[in-house]
Structures are given as C-alpha cells and as structure tokens.
N, C-alpha and C positions, 0 to 999 in steps of 0.2 A: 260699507262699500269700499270707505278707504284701505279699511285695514287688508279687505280679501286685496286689492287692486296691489299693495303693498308685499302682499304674502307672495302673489301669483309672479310677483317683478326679480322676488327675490329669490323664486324657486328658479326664473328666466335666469338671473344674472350667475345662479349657483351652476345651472344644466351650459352656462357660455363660457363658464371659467373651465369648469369641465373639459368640455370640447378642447377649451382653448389649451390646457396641457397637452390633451391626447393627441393635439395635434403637432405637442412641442417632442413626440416619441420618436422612434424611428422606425417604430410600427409603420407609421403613416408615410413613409419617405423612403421606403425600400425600393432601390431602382428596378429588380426584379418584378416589373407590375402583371407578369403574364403568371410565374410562379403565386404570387401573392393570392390573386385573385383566384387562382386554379384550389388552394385549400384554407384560404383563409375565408369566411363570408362572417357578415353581421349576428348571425346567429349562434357562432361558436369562438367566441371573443369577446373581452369585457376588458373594462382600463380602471386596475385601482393603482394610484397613484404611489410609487411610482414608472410599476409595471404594467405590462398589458400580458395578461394570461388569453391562451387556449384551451375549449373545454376539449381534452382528448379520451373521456369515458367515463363513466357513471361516478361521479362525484372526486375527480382527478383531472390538472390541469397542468400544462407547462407552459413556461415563461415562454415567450412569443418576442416581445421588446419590451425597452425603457425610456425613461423620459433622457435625454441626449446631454441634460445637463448638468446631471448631478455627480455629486465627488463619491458618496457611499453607498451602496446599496444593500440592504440587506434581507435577501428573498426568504421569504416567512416559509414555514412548514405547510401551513394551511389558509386560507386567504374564502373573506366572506362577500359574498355578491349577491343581491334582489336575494333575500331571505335564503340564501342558499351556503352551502359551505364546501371547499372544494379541499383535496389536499394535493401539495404542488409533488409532482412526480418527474418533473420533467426539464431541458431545457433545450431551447430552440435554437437552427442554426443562428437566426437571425440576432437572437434574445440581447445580446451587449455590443453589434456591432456601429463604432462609428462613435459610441460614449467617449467622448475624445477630452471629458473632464473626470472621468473616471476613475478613482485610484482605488479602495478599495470595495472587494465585493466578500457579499459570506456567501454561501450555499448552503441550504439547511440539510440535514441527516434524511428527511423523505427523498432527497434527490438520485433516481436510480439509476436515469441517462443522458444522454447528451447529445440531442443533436449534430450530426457531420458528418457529410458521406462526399464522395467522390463520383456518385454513381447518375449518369445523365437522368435516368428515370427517376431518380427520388431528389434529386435538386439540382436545381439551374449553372450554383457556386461551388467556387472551390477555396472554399474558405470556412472558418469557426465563427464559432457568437462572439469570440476577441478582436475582430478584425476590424483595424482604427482605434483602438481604447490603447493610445500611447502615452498616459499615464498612469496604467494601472501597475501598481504596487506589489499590491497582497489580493491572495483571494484564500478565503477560510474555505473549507472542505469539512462540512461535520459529518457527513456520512461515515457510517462504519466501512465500510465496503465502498472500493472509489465505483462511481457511476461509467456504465457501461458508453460505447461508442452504437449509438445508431448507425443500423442498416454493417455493423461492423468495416466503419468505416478503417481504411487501408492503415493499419496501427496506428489510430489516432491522431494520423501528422496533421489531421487537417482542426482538428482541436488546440494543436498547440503551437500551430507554424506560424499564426498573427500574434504570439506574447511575445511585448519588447524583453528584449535580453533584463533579469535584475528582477524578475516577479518572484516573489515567492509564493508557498502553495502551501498551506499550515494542514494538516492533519488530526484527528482524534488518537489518544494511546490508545495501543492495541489495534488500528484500524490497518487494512491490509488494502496496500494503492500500487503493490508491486507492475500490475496492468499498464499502469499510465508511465512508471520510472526508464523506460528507455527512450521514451521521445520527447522528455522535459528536464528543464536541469528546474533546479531551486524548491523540488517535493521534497517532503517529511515523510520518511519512511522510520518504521520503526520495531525494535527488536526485544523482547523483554525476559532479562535477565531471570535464570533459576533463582532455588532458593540459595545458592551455592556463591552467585554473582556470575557462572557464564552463559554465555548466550552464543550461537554461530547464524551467521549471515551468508547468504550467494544469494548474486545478481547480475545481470549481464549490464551494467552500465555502473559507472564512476560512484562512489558515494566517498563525503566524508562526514566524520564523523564528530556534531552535534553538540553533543551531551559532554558535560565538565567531568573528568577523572573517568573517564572510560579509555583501556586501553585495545587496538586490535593487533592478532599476531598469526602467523601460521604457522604449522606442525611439521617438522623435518622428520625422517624417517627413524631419528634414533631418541625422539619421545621431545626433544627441545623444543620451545616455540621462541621465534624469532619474530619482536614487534616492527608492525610497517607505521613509519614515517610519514605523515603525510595523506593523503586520499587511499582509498583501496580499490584497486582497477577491475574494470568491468570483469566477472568470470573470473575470482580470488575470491574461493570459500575461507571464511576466516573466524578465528574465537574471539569474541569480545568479552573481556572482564569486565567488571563495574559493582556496583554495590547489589546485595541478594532485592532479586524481585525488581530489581530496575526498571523502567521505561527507557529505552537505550534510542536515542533521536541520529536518525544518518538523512545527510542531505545529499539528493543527485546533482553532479555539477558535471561540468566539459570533462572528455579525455583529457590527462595530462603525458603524454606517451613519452617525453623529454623526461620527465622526474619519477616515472613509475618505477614504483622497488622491486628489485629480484623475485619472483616468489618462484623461482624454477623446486625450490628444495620444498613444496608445499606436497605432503601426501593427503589432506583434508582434498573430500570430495562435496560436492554440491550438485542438483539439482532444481528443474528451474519446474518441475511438473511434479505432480503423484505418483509417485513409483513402488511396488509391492518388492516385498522379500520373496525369493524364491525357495532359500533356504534359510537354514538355523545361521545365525553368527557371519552373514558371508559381507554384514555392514553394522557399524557398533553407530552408535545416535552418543548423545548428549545424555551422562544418567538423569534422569528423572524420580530417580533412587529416593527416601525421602528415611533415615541418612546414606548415601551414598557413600561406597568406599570406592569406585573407580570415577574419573573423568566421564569414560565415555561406559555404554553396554550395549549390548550385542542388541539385534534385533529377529526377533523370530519367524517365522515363514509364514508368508497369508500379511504381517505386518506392515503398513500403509507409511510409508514418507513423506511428508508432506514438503509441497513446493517451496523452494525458497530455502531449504534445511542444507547444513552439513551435515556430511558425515566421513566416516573412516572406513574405508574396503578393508577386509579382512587381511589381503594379499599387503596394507600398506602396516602392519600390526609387526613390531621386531620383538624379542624378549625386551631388550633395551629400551625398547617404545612403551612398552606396556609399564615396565618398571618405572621408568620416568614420567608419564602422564601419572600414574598411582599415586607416585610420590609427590607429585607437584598438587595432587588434588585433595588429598586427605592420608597425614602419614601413617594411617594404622588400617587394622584390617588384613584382605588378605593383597590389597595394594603396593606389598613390597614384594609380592612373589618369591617368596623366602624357597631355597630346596629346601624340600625337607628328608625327612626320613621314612616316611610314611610306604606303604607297601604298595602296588601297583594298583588295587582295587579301592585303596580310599579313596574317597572323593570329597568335597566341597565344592558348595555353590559359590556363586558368584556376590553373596554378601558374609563368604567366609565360616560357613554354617559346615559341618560335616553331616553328609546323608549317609545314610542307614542304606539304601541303594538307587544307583545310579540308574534312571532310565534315557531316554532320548533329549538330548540337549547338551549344552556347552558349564562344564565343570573346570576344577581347578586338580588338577592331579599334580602330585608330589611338585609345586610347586607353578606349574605353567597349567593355563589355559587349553582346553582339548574339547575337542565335540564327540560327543559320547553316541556314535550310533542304536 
C-alpha cells in the first residue's frame, strides 16, 4: 500500500510539475483570449517541453508557443505524444512571442510555413511569432526552401517587423530563401559556382558578399568587367568569381545609397521570375558547357530561365564583347573569333566543331556569330 500511495504521489507531483511549466509558456498568457479560445481547445494541443504544439492534420503539427524562459530553442522535425508521433510542419503566429530570454532558435527542414497575416478574419494581431524576443541572436533555417507566409501575408512584413536590428538568419547550401530577402537584412542567400568558378546573382535588395576570395563585377558593353567595392545594390545583375563548384555565401543588409558603385556601364540582365525564350539566341545564360569555350551561350526558344538568373540580351553582345568575355573565359577554341578565311557556307558550332550543314540555329561563320534561319 505504501509503495502504490508513493507511486500514485509521484505520478501527482510529475502531472504538477507539468502543469507547472505549461503554465510557465506563453501559450497560457496570450492576451488575445477571445482569438485563443476561438481555435485553440484542449483537444488539439499538447505541451512537450519546451514547446506547445497544435495538432493541425493527420499526423502534423505546428508550434503554437514556448516556455517564456529559455535561451535556445530547438524545434525538432518530428515530436512524440500519448503513443503518437506527429511531424512538425508548422509555426504559429504566437509560437516565440514575448521569449524575452531568447537568443537563439533552429527551425528544422519539415518546416513549410509561418504563421502571419494582417487580415482581421484570420487573426486578431499585427504582429509575428518574434514579437518581444529582444535578444534573439540567430535563428538557423534548415529548410531547403524558405517557409511560406500564411494566408500570404502582405510580404512577409509582419514576420520580420518584431526582429531587433543584428539577427542573423543561417541558411542550408543550395537552399533557395530569395522570397523572404527583401524584407529582412542579416539572411544567407546563396549562389553556387560552375565548374569554371562563375556564378551570376540578381535580386532586388542590398546583398554583400560573405564568402572569403569571391570577387563581384559587371559587364560593360565592350566585354570588360568592372569589380564592385563593397555591397552590391538592390537590382545589380552581377558575375561572381570564386573557386569551381563553390557555395558562394551573400548576406542581405540595409540600402547603402551614399556608397553605392556606378554600375550605369552594366549590359548584364537579370530577372526576378521564370521567364521563356521566344527565340533562338535573343539571351546567352552562364555556359554550362562541360568544357566550355565561351563565358556565356545562347539560349534556345521554348528554354526556361530561372528566377534570380543573369543574363546577357543579345542586342547588349559587341564583336568586342564576345572577343573579350572568350578571351577572359578560356583562351582557345573558337573564343577568339579569329577572321578567317573560310567561304560563306562553312560553318561551325558553337564548341568550334565545323558541320557538314547548317540547319536552324546560331553558328560561327567566318569568324562571328550568326543565326542561321
């Protein structure tokens, strides 16, 4: 009898300590008690310490709050409750706000969204899950793909208008967060060198750049590139050198509109969407060549550009241009655009091959570049 009376006291004291954290969340202490109550109930809510998750669909849950006193947080992929297993997908407007000893948090790679919206039907606040956490730090981001804004909230201001100035936002290589880069300074964006060592970047917001022995420049119209000093400003397509196959690290920070470099002489184009070819050659890309004899090559019609790319309009292509990016890329081939002598019907491709005959597409005749209807 003693031992059950002992058992029974200690499962009491375990089910009071309990309480006694969940109570120490900010789950519990959300001023909003009319929203609270309206989708939160006892049945779709659990507190493992030192989060409280939501169950929001068949074996998937997002963070809801946190205990208000802790310094690290680091929200798991997947998280186990009464014999159950859930995997976290989520975060709530509420989920960090007010952790006012806070500094830093991870976010694990399940994470798809984020809570914040502006919109009176879907919540009370106008505010993010960072509102009051005025010492957070750092927040890791392992998602490959940065997590979406709920309810598409008004470009994400309301996710990043409570981080004190100085957070930074770590990223995975290869992971693509361009979404979130115009309404936060201190994100890891990132760029990954050919096999060649270049890579080109556009984006509409400030970045600099990161990574040790990387240089950035842009392209004047008679094939020179001119390196930029300093940050590279919002809306400045630009080539970055670095070693082949690189992870090339650019961090978003403030306009500097006082120090920004000239780049008026810049004929490099950019894009901030998917954009198709219309025609053969009317925009050259980054070779992909694998060996490559020119910088850049043309791209063909129906061919897809992806967001975020530079590239070169046809219209901004000089002899001069072409001769000089050849030259500065690989000096052999047919990349010095030699005249030659050759008669008006030879041809050669564009890896310096002579065809046997020419049909539809972009060759090298007696020495220059031409599209061959």
């Amino acid at each position: 009898m003693r031992k059950l009376l002992l058992f029974l006291g200690l499962c009491c004291g375990i089910a009071t300590a309990s309480q006694a954290a969940f109570e120490d969340t900010n789950f519990s202490k959300y001023r909003y008690t009319v929203f609270h109550a309206r989708y939160y109930q006892s049945s779709n809510y659990f507190y493992v310490a030192p989060l409280v998750y939501t169950v929001t669909g068949e074996g998937v849950v997002s963070v809801a709050g946190a205990d208000l006193n802790v310094a690290e947080i680091d929200v798991p992929e997947t998280v186990s409750y009464d014999g159950a297993e859930y995997r976290v997908t989520g975060i709530h407007g509420y989920a960090f706000q007010w952790c006012k000893d806070l500094v830093r948090l991870s976010l694990p790679k399940s994470v798809e969204y984020i809570y914040t919206s502006t919109t009176q039907e879907k919540t009370v606040y106008h505010s993010g899950p960072f509102l009051g956490c005025k010492q957070l730090k750092t927040i890791e981001c392992k998602a490959m793909k940065a997590p979406a804004f709920w309810n598409s909230d008004a470009k994400g201001r309301n996710l990043f208008r409570d981080l004190v100035e100085g957070v930074e936002i770590s990223t995975p290589a290869g992971s693509d967060y361009t979404s979130w880069a115009p309404y936060v300074n201190g994100l890891q964006l990132h760029a990954k060198a050919n096999a060649a060592g270049w890579a080109g970047f556009y984006l509409n917001k400030d970045v600099k750049l990161a990574s040790a022995g990387v240089a950035a420049s842009i392209l004047k119209a008679d094939g020179g590139t001119e390196t930029i000093d300093g940050q590279i400003p919002a809306g400045t397509p630009v080539l970055l050198k670095a070693q082949a196959n690189a992870d090339i690290v650019l961090i978003t920070v403030p306009a500097d509109v006082e120090n920004a470099p000239n780049v008026e002489a810049n004929v490099l184009a950019g894009t901030l969407t998917d954009i198709t070819a219309q025609k053969n050659g009317e925009w050259y890309v980054l070779s992909a060549a694998q060996p490559a004899t020119n910088l850049f090559e043309p791209v063909a019609a129906g061919d897809v550009i992806k967001k975020n790319t530079v590239y070169l309009p046809q219209v901004a292509l000089s002899q001069n241009a072409v001769k000089a990016l050849a030259k500065s890329y690989q000096p052999t081939g047919v990349g010095s655009v030699k005249q030659t002598t050759d008669k008006d019907d030879v041809y050669y491709d564009l890896s310096g091959r002579k065809v046997k005959s020419a049909s539809k597409g972009i060759y090298i005749q007696k020495g220059k570049k031409t599209y061959r209807q």
